[in-house]
N, C-alpha and C positions, 0 to 999 in steps of 0.2 A: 347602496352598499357596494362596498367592493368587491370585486371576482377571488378566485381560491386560485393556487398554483399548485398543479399538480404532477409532481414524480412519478412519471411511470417506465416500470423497468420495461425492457424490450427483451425478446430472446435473445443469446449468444450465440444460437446455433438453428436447433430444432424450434420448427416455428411455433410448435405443443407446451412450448415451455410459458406461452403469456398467461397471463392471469384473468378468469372471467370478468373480474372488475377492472384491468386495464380496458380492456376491450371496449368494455361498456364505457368509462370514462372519455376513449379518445374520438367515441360517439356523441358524447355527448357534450363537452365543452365547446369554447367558442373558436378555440386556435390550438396548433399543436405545433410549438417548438422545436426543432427538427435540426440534427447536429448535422446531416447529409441530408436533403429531401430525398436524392435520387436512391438511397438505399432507405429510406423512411418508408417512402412511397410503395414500395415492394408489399412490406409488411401490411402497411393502410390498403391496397387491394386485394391481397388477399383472405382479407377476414371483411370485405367488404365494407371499409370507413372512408367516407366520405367529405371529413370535416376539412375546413384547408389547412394549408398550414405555411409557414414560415423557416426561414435558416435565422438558424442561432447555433454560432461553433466559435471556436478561439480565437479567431483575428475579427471577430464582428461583437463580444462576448459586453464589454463593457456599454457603448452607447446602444445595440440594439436589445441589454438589459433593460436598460432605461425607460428606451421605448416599450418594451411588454409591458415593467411596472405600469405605467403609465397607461396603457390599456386594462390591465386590472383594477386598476383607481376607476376606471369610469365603470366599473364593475363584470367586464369580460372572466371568461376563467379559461384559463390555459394550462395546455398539459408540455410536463417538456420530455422528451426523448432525446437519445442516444443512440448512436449508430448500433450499438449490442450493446445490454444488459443495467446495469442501475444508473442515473443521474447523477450527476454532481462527486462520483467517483474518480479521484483521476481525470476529470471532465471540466468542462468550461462552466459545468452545470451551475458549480458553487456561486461563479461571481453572481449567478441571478437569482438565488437562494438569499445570499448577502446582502442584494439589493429589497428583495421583495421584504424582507424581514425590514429593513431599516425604515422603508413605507410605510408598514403595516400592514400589506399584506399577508393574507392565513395561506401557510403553505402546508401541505400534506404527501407524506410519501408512499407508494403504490407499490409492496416487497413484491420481489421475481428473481429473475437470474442474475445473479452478480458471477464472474469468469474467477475472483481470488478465493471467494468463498466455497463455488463450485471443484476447485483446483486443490486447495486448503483438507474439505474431505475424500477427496480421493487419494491424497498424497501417501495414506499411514503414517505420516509425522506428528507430531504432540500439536494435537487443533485448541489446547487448552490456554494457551496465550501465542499470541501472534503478530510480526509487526507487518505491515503490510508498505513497500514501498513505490512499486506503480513500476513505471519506467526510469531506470537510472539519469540522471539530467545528462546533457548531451556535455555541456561546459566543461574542460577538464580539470580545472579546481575544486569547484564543486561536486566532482565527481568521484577525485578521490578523497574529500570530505565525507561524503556520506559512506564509501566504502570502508575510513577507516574507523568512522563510528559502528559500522556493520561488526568487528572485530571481535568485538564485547556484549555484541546483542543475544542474549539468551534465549528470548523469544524465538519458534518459525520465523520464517523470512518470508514474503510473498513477493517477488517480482513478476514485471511481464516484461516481454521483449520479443523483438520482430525476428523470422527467419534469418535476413541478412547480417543481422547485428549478436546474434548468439555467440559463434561459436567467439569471438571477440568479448564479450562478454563473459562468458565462462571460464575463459582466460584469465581475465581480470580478477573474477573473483576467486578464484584457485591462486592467485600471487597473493591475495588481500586475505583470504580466509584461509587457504590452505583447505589440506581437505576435509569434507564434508558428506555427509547423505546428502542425497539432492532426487529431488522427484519433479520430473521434464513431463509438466501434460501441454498435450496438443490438440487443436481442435475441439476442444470441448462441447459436447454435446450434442457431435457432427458427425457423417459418417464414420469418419476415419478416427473418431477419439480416438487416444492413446495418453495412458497415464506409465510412465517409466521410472523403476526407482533404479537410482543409480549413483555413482558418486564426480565429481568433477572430473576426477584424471578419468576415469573411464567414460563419459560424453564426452572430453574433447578427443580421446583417441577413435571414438568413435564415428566423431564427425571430421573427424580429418579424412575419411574413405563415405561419408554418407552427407549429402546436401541439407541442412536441415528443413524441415517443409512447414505451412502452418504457423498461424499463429500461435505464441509458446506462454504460461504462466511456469515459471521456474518456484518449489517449494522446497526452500534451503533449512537445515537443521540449525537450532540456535547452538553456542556452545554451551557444553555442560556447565553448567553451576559450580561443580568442585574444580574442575578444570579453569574456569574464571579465577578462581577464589586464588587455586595455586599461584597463577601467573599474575595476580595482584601482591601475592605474598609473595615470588621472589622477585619484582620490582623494587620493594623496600630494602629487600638484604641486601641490597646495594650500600645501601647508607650506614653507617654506625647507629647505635641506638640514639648516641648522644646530637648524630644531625640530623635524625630524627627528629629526636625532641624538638628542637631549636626549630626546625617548619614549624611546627603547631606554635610555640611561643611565641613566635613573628610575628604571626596568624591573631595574637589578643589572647590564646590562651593560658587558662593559668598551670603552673605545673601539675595538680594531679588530674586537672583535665586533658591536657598533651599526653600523660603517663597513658591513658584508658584510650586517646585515639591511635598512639603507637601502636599497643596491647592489639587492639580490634585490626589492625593494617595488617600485623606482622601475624595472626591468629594463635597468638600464645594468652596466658594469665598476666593482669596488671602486677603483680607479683613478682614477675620474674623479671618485668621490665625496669620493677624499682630496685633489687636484687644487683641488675648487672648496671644499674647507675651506682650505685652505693660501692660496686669492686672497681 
């Protein structure tokens, strides 16, 4: 039979945070996946686990998947870790989740400390829809791709970003979003936690006089719902009702179906739209 793969989260911070069943897990399997050994290792001696282990991170992620699947075929079972907190998050984790799945390997995942979710409730921002985006891509096309999708995103934001790369960062999104709530935690979980709520102009006024320290997750406010709705509504009053209409018809639609998606853009009754075609 084949070996299992298993996700197990690591602490972010406080080494209190693992879970009794990681522990016993990474006792017990036959290898443990290891995205740093040198900061793995820390962890594995100090709760005294002795199993060995292996590197598996992002420039080795696709053939040495491979090779694990291929150890769990012969039926080994391996745990995989992350330098802090859950697998296959923002992590190289995935591609070996993707693989093990496409084998047939049974894969299981081991909850603990995740750094967006931990950041997410401390924030006092709306935790009840959320997008979570990791680290912004480095590529500048892409980057402001995903910022200017960010525009219209009603959902929390969840980012991370390094000390060096913040206040640049905050920049950016202050030009892209304009302003915002925004809740700056640091450290999480670690002596010096700190969760800050604050708004962009006033974190980068701030770190124009303060260095920022620490690893950061940034928990941005979506924008309002009405606030969307409006700036979708006065994107159309641009247009006449009548080259309104004329998109939708282009589009295959037939007129009293154009009539009810103009009606819904412009947030009036189909009524009036037929109204001010008929003057």
């Amino acid at each position: 039979m084949s070996g299992t793969l298993y996700l197990c989260a690591t602490p972010i911070g406080n080494l209190e945070d693992i879970t009794l069943r990681v522990i016993r897990t990474l006792k017990e399997v036959d290898l443990i996946a290891a995205e740093d050994t040198r900061n793995t290792i820390k962890l594995l001696n100090h709760f005294e686990i002795k199993t060995p282990m292996t590197s598996y991170h992002e420039y080795n992620k696709i053939d040495k998947a491979a090779n694990l699947v291929e150890k769990m075929a012969e039926g080994k079972n391996i745990a995989l870790v992350t330098d802090a907190g859950t697998p296959a998050i923002s992590d190289p984790g995935e591609e070996l989740v993707r693989q093990a799945y496409a084998a047939g390997i049974k894969v299981t995942s081991l909850p603990g400390a995740c750094a967006c979710i931990t950041a997410l409730t401390l924030s006092g921002l709306s935790s009840k829809r959320f997008a979570f985006e990791a680290f912004l891509p480095y590529d500048k096309k892409e980057r402001r791709a995903i910022l200017e999708s960010l525009k219209t995103e009603t959902r929390t934001i969840i980012l991370y970003e390094s000390p060096h790369h913040l206040k640049t960062t905050l920049a950016e999104l202050y030009d892209a979003l304009g302003e915002r709530n925004i809740t700056l935690c640091r450290e999480l979980t670690k002596i010096y936690e700190n969760a800050e709520q604050t708004t962009f102009s006033a974190a980068a006024r701030y770190f124009l006089e303060n260095d920022p320290k620490g690893e950061y997750v940034l928990v941005i406010e979506g924008i309002p719902r009405e606030e969307l709705t409006a700036k979708e509504q006065a994107k159309w009053e641009t247009l006449t009702i009548s080259e309104h209409m004329e998109k939708y018809l282009s589009q295959g639609l037939n007129k009293k179906e154009a009539m009810k998606q103009v009606a819904k853009d412009r947030g009036v009754p189909k009524r009036e739209i037929y109204q001010q075609l008929l003057s």
